[in-house]
C-alpha positions in Angstrom: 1.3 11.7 2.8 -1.3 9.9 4.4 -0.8 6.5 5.4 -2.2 3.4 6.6 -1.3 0.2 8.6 -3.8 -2.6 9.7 -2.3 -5.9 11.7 -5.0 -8.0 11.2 -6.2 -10.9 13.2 -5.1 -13.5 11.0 -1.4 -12.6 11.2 -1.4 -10.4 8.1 -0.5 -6.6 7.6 -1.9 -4.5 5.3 -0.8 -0.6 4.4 -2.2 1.7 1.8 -1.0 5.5 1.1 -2.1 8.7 -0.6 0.5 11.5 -1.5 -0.9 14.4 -2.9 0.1 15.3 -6.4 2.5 18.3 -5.6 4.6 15.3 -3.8 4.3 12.5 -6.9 7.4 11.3 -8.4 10.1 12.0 -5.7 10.5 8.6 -3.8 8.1 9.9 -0.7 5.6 7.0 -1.2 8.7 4.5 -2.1 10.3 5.4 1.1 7.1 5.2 3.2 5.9 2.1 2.0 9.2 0.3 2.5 9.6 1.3 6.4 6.1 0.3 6.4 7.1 -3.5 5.3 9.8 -3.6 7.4 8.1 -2.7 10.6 5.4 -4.8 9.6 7.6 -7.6 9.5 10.5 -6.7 11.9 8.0 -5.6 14.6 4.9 -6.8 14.3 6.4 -10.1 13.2 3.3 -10.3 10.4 3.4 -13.3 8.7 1.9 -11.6 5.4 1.7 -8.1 4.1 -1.0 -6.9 1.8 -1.7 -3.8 -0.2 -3.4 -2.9 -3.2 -3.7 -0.2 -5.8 -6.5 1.2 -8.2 -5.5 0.4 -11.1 -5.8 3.6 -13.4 -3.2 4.5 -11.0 -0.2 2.3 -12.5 2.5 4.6 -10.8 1.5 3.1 -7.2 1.4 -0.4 -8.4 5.2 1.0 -9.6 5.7 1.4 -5.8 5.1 -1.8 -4.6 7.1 -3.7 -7.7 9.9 -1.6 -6.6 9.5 -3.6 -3.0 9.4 -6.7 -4.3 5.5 -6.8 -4.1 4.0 -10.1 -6.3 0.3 -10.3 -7.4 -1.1 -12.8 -5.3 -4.8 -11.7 -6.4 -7.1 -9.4 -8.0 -10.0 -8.4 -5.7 -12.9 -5.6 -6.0 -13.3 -3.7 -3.1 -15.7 -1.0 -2.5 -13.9 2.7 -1.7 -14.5 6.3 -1.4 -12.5 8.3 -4.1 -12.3 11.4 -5.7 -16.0 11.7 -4.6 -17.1 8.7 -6.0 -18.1 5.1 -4.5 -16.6 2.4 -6.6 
């Protein structure tokens, strides 16, 4: 699992995560994303947390609904996957 945390200046927190496929469907990102909430909130006292998900990847938008996660917003953003700029 790769992870990643961000405080931001404006008091927000935002985490993404990659798990590679051998790993999928056995709670690894579930359980990672959550203690990433928690500390982001607990200990970093963030007033906001943030993630997002590409969405011909529905499983990891499964992830963040199982935290409670609501859609706030639908942005494009630019990233490096599978090769490819998007």
């Amino acid at each position: 699992m790769i992870g990643n945390g961000s405080h931001l200046d404006d008091g927000t927190f935002e985490f993404g995560y990659w798990l590679g496929k051998p790993y999928w469907k056995q709670g690894y990102a579930t359980e990672a994303a959550r203690r990433l909430v928690a500390f982001a909130f607990d200990d970093m006292k963030a007033d906001y947390v943030w993630a997002g998900w590409f969405h011909d990847n529905p499983r990891s938008g499964n992830v963040l609904a199982k935290l409670g996660v609501k859609s706030t917003a639908e942005l494009v953003r630019y990233a490096l996957r599978q090769h490819l700029v998007r």
